[in-house]
Backbone as CSV, one residue per row, in Angstrom:
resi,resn,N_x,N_y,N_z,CA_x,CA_y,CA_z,C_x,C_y,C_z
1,UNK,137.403,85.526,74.025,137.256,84.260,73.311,138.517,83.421,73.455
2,UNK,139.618,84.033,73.668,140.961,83.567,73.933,140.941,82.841,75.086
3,UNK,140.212,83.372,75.794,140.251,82.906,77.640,139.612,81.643,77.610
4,UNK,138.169,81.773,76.871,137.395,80.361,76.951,137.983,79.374,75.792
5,UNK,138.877,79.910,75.010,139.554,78.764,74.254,140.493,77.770,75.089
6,UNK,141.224,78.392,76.025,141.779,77.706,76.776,141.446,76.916,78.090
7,UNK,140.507,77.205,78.119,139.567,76.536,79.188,138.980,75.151,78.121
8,UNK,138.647,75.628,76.622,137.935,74.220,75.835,139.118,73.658,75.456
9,UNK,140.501,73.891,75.556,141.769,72.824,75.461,141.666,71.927,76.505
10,UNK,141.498,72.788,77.881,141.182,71.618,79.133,139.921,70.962,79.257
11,UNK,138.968,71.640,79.423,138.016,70.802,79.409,137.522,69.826,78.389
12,UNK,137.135,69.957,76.950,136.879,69.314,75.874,137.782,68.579,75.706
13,UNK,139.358,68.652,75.239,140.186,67.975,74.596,141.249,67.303,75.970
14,UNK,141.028,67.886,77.239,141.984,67.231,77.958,143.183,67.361,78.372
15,UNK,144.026,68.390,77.478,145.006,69.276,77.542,145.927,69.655,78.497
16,UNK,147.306,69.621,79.027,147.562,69.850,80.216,147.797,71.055,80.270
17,UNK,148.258,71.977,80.982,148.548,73.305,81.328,149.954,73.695,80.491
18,UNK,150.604,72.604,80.127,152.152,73.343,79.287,151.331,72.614,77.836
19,UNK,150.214,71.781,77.620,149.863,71.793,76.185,149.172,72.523,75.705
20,UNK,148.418,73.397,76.290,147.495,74.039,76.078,148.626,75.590,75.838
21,UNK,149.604,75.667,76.504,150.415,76.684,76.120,151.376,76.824,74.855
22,UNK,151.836,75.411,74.460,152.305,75.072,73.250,151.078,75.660,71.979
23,UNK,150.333,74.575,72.320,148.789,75.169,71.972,148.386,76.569,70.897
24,UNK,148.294,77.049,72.135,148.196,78.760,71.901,149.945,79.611,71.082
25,UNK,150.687,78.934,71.008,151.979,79.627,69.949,151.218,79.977,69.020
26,UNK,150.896,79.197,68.112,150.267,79.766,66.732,149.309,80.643,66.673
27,UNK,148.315,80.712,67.107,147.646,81.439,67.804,147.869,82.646,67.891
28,UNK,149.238,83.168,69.092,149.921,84.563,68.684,150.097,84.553,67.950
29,UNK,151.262,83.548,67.301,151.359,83.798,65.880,150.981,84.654,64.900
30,UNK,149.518,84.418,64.988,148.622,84.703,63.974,148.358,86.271,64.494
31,UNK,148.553,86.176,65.556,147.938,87.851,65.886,148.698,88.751,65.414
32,UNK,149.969,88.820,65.631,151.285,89.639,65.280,151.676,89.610,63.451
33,UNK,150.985,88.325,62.733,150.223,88.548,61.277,149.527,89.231,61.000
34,UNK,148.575,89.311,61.907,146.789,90.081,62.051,147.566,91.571,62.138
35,UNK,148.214,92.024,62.599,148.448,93.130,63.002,149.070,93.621,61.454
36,UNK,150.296,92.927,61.058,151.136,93.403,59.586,150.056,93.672,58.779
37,UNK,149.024,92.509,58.635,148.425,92.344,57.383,147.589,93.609,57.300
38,UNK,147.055,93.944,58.715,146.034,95.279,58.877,146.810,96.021,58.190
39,UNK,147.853,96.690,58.581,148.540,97.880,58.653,148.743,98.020,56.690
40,UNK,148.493,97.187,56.371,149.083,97.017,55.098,147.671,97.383,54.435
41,UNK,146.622,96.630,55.020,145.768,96.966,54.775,144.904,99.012,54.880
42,UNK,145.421,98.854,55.686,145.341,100.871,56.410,145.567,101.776,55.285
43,UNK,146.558,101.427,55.006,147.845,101.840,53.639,147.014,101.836,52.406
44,UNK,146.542,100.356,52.139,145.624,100.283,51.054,144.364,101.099,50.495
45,UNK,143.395,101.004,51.631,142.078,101.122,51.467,142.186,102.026,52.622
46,UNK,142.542,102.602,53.326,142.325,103.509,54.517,141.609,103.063,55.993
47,UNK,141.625,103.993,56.789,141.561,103.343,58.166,139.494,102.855,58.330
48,UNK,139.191,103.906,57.649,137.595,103.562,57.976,137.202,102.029,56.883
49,UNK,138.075,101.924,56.177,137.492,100.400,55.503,138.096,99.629,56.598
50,UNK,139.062,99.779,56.801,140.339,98.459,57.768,139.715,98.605,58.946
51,UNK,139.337,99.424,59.537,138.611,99.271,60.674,137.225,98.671,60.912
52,UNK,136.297,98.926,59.999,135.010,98.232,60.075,135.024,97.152,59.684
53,UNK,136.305,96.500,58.297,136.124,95.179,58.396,136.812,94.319,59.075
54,UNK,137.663,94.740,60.272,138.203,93.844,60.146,137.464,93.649,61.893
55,UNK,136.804,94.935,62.391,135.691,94.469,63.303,134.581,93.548,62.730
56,UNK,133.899,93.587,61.719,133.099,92.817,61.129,133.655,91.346,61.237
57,UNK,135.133,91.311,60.885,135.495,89.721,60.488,135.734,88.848,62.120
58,UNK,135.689,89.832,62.635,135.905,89.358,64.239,134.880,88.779,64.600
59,UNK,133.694,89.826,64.404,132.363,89.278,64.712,132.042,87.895,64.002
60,UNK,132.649,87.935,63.140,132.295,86.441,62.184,132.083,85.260,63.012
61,UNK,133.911,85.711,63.479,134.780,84.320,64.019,133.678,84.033,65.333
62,UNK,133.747,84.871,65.590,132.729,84.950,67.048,131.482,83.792,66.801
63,UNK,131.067,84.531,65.931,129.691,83.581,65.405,129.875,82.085,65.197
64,UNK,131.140,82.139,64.757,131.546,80.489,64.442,131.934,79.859,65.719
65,UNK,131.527,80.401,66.715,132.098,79.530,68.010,130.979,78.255,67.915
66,UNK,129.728,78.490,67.724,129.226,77.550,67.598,128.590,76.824,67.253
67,UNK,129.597,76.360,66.142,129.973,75.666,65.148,130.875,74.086,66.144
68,UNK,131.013,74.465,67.344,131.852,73.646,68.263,131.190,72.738,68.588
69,UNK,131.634,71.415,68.989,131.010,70.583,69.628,132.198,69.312,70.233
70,UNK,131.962,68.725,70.950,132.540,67.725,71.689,133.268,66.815,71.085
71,UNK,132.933,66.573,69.545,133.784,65.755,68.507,134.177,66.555,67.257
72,UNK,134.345,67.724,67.530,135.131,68.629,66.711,136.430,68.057,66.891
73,UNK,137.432,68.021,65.990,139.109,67.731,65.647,139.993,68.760,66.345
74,UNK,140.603,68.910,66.887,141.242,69.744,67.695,141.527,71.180,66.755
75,UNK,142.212,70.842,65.457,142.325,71.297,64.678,141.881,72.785,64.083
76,UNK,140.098,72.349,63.899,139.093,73.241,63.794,139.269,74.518,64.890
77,UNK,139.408,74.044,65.803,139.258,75.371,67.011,140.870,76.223,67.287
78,UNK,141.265,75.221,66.621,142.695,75.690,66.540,142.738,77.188,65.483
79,UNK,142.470,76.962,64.341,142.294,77.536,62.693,141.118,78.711,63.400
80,UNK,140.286,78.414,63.888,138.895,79.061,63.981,139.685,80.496,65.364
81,UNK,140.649,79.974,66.021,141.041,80.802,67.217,142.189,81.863,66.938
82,UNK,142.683,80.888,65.766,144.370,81.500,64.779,143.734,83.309,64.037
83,UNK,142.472,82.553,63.182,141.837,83.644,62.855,141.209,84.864,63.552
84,UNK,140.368,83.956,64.593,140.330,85.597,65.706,141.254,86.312,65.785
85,UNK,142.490,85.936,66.387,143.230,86.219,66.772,143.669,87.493,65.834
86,UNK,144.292,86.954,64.467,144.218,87.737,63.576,143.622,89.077,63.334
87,UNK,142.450,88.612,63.545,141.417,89.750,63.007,141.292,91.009,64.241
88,UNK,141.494,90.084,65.800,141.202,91.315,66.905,142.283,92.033,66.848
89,UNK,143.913,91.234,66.565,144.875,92.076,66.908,145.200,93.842,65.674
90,UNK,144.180,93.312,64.457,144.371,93.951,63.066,143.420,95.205,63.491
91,UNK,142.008,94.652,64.420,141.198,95.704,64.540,141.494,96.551,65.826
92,UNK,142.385,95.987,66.979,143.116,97.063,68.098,144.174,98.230,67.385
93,UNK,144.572,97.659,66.323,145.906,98.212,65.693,145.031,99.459,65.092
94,UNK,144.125,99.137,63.982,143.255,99.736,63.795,142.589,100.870,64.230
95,UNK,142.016,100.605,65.284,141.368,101.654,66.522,142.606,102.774,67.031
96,UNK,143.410,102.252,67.568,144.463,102.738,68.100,145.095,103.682,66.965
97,UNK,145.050,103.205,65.866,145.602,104.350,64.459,144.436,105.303,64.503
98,UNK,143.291,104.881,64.307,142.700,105.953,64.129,141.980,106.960,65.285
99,UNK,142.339,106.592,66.233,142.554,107.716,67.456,143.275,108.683,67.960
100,UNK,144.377,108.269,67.344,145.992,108.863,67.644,145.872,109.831,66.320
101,UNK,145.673,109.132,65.472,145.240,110.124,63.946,144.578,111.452,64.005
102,UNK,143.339,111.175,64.684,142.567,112.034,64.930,143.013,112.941,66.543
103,UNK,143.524,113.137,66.959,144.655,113.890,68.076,144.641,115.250,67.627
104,UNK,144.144,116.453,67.741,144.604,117.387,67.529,146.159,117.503,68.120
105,UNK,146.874,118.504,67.321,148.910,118.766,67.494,148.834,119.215,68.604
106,UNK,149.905,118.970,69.475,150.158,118.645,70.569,149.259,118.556,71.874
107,UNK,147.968,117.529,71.738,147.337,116.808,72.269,147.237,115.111,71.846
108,UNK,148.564,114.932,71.796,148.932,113.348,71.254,148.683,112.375,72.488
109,UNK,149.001,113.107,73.816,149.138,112.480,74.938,147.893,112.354,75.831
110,UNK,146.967,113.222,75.202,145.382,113.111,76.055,144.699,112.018,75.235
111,UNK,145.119,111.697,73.862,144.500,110.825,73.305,144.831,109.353,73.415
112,UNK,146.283,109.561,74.127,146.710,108.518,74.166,146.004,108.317,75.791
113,UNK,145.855,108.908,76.487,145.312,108.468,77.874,143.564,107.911,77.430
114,UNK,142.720,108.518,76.637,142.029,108.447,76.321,141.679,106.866,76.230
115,UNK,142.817,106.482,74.862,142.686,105.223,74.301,142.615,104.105,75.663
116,UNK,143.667,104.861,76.516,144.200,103.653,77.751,142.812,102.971,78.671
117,UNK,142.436,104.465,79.030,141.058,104.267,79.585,139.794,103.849,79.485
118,UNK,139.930,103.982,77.745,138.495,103.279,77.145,138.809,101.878,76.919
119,UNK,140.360,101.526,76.709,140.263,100.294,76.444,140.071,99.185,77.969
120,UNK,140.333,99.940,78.999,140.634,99.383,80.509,139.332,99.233,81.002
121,UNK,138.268,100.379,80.588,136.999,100.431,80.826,136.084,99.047,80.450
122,UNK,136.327,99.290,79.012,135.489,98.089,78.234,136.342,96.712,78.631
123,UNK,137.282,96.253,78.280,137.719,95.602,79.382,137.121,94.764,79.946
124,UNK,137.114,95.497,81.125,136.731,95.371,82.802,134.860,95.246,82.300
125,UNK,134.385,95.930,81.657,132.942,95.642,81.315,132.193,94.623,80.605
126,UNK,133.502,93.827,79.622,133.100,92.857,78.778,133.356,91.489,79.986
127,UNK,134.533,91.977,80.502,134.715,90.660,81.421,133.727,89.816,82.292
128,UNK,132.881,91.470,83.135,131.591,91.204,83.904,130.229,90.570,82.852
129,UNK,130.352,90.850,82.237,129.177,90.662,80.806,129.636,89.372,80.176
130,UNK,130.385,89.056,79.782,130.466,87.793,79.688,130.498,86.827,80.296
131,UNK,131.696,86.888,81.618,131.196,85.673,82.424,129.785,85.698,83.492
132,UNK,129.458,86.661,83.331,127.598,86.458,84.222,127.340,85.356,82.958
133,UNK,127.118,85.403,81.582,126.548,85.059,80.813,127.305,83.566,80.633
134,UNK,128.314,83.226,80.452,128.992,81.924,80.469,128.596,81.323,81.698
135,UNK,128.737,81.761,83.135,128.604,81.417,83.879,127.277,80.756,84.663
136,UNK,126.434,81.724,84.029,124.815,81.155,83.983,124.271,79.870,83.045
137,UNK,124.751,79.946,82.030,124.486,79.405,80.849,125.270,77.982,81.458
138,UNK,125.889,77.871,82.023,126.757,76.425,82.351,126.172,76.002,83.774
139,UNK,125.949,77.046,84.651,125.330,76.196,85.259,123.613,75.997,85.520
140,UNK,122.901,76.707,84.674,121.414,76.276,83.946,121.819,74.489,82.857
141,UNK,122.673,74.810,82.482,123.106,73.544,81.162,123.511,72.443,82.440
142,UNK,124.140,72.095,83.096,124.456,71.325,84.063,123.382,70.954,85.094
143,UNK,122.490,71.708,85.305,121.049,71.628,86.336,120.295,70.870,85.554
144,UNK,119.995,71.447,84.192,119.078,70.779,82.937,119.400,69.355,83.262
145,UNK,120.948,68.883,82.249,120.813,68.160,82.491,121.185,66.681,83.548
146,UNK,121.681,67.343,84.792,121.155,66.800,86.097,119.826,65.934,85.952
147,UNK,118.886,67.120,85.740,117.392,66.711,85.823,117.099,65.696,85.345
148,UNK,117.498,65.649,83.584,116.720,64.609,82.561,117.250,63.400,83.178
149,UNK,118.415,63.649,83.495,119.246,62.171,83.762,119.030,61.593,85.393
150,UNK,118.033,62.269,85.421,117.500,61.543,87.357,118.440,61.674,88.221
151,UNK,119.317,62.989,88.052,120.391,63.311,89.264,120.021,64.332,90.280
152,UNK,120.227,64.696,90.809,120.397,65.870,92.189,121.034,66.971,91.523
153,UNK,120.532,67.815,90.853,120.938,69.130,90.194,122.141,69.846,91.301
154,UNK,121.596,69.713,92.324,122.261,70.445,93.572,123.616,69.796,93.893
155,UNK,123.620,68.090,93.832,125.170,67.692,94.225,125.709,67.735,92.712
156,UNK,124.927,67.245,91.333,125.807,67.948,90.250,126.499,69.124,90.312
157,UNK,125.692,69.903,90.705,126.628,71.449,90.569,127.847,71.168,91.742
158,UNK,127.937,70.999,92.940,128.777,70.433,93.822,129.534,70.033,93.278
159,UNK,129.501,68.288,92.559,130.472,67.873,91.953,131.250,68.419,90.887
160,UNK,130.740,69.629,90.336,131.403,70.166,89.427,132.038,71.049,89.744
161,UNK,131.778,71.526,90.721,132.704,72.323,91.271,133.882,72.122,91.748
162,UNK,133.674,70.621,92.479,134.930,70.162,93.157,136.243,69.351,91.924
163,UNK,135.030,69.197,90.810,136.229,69.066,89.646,137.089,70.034,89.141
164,UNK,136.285,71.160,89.443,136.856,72.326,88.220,137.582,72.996,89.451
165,UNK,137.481,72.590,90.804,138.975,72.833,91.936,140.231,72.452,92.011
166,UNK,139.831,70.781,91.257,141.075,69.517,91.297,140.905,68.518,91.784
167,UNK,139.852,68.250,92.296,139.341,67.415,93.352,139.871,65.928,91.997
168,UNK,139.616,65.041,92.317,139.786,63.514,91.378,138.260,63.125,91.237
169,UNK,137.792,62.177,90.506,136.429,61.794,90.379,136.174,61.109,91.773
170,UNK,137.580,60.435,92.140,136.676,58.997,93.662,137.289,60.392,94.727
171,UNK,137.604,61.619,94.730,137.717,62.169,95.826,135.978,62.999,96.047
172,UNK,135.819,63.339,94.830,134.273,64.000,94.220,133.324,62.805,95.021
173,UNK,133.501,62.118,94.223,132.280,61.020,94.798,132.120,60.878,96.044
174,UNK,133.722,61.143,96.832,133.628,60.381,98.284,132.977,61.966,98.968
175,UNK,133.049,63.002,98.525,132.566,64.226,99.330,131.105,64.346,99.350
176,UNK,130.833,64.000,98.005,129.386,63.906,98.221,128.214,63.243,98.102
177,UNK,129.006,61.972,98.287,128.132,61.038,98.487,127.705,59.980,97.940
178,UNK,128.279,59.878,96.525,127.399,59.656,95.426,128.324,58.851,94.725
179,UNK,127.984,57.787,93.873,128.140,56.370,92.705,129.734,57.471,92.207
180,UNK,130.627,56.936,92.178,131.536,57.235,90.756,131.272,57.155,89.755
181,UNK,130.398,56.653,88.911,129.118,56.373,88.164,128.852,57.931,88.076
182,UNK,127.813,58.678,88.562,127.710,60.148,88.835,128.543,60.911,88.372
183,UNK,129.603,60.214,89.241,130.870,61.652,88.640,131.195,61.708,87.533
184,UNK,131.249,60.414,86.758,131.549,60.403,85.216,130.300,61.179,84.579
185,UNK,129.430,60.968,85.038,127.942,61.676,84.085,128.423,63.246,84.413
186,UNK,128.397,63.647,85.720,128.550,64.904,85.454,129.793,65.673,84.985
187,UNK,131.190,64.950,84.819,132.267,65.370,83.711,131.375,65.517,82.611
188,UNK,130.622,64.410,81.945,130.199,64.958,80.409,129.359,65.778,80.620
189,UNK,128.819,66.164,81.257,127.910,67.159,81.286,128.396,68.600,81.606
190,UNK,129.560,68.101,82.095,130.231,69.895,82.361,130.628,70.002,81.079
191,UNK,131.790,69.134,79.885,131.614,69.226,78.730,130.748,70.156,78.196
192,UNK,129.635,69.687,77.957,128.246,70.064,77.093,128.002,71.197,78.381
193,UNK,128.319,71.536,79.163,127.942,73.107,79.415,128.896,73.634,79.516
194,UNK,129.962,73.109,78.891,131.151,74.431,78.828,131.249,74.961,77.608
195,UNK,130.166,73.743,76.159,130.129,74.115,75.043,129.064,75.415,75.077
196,UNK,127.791,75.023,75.826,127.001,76.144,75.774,127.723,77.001,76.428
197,UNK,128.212,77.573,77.377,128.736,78.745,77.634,130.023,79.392,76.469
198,UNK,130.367,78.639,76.057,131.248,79.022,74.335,130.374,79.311,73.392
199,UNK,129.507,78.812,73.179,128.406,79.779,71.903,127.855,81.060,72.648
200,UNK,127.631,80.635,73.912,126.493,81.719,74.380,127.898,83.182,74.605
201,UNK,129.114,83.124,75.038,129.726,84.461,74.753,130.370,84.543,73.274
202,UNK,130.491,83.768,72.381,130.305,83.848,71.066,129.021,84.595,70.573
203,UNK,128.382,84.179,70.755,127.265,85.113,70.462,126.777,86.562,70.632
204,UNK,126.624,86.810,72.083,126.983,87.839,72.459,128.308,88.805,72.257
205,UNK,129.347,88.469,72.075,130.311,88.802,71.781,130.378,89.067,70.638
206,UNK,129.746,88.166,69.323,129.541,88.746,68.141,128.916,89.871,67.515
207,UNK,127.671,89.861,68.619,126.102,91.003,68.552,127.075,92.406,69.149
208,UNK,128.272,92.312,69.817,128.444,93.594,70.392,129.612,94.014,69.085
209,UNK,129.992,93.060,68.564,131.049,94.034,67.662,130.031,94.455,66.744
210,UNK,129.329,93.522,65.990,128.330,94.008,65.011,127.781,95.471,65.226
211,UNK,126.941,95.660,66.175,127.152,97.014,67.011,128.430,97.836,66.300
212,UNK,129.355,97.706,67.001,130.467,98.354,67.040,131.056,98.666,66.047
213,UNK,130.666,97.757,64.833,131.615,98.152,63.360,130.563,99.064,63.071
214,UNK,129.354,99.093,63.036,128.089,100.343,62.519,128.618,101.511,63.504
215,UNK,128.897,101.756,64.946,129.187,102.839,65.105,130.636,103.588,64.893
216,UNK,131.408,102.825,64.784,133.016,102.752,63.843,132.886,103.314,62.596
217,UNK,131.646,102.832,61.693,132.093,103.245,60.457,131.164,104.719,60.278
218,UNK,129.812,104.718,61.092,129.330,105.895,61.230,130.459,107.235,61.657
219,UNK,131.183,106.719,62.692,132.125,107.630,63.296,133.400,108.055,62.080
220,UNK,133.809,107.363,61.923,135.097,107.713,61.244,134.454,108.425,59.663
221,UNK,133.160,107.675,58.664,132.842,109.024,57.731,132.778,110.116,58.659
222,UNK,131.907,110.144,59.505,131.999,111.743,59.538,133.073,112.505,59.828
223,UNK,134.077,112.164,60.194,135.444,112.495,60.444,136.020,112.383,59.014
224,UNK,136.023,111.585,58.213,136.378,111.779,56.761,135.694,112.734,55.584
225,UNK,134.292,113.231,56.108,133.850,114.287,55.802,134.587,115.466,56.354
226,UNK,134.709,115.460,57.876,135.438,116.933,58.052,136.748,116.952,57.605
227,UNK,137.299,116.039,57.373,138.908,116.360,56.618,138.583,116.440,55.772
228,UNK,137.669,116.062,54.452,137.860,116.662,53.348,137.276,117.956,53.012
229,UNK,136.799,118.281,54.015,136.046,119.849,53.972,137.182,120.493,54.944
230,UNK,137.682,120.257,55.484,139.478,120.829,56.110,140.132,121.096,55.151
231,UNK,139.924,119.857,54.296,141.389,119.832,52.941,141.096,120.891,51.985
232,UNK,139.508,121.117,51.360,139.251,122.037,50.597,139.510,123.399,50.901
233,UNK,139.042,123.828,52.696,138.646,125.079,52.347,140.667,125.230,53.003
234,UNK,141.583,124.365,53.048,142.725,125.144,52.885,143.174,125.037,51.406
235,UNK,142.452,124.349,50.545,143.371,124.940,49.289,142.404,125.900,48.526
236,UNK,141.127,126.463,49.216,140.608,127.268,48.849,141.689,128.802,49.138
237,UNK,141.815,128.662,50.392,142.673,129.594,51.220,144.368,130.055,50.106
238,UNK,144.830,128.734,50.004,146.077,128.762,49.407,145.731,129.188,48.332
């Protein structure tokens, strides 16, 4: 969600490459908060509450992607990205505690390879899964509306391509053929399909943590069942 936030600094708002990096400060900011506030939280209420909610609150933010639109205040996506941020860095911290936790003594280091690999895995799996899905979704949204608007779906997608290369609008126009007129229609239209591809891995992205906090919190009771049936039958013992 981080990745396509910075893509909706450039595309939506216009953003240059060192504003969009200013941009994103707070942002970390907020993550390296997200992280204290967890831990504090861990402390509090324990790892199986801090972990499922603060996957849950992720999924939220997720959901609120779209809530976005083209005359949103910069602001909003700003606050709305501060908070992800927050919440993913609280629920890695999270995960990562309660893996290492669960380590049988001196197997600290298989768990730690463990963590490396599942996190490199999923990863690499969300990356493919989301952008098929952004990537479709923008250019179905750009063909659409090609169509309504009596354009050439086929040099729209062209021209959008040669924007999102660097190309200029009268270098676009002069490649393929077409009114400068055109090229302005299909800038707004990459807009409005860069918004749908922001809800559509918002969405999805939300449906998979949702998932994920039910098998998180399934996982860790039963692990809080066997420690407290650990804990008993050693002070049965003692």
């Amino acid at each position: 969600m981080l990745f396509y936030g910075t893509l909706g600094a450039q595309y939506i708002y216009g953003l240059s490459a060192l504003a969009v990096s200013i941009f994103f400060i707070p942002i970390q900011l907020a993550g390296v908060a997200g992280a204290r506030l967890t831990g504090r939280l861990v402390k509090a209420r324990g790892i199986t509450f801090a972990g499922t909610a603060t996957i849950l609150a992720t999924a939220v933010v997720c959901f609120l992607s779209v809530a976005q639109t083209t005359t949103t205040p910069m602001i909003v996506p700003l606050l709305v990205l501060m908070v992800y941020s927050a919440c993913a860095s609280g629920t890695i911290g999270t995960l990562t505690n309660s893996i290492m936790s669960s380590a049988a003594k001196g197997k600290e280091s298989d768990a730690s390879a463990y963590r490396s690999a599942a996190m490199a895995l999923g990863s690499s799996l969300g990356a493919v899964f989301l952008s098929t899905i952004v990537v479709s979704t923008m250019a179905a949204s750009i063909s659409n509306q090609s169509s309504t608007a009596g354009l050439d779906p086929a040099k729209s997608a062209q021209i959008a391509n040669d924007l999102r290369e660097g190309a200029t609008s009268g270098d676009a126009a002069s490649q393929c053929s077409v009114p400068l007129t055109n090229v302005d229609e299909v800038e707004l239209f990459m807009q409005q399909a860069y918004l749908g591809g922001f809800w559509a891995q918002g969405v999805a992205s939300g449906t998979v943590l949702l998932v994920a906090s039910g098998i998180f919190y399934v996982g860790r009771r039963k692990m809080d069942r066997r420690e407290a049936l650990q804990e008993q039958d050693a002070s049965a013992d003692a």
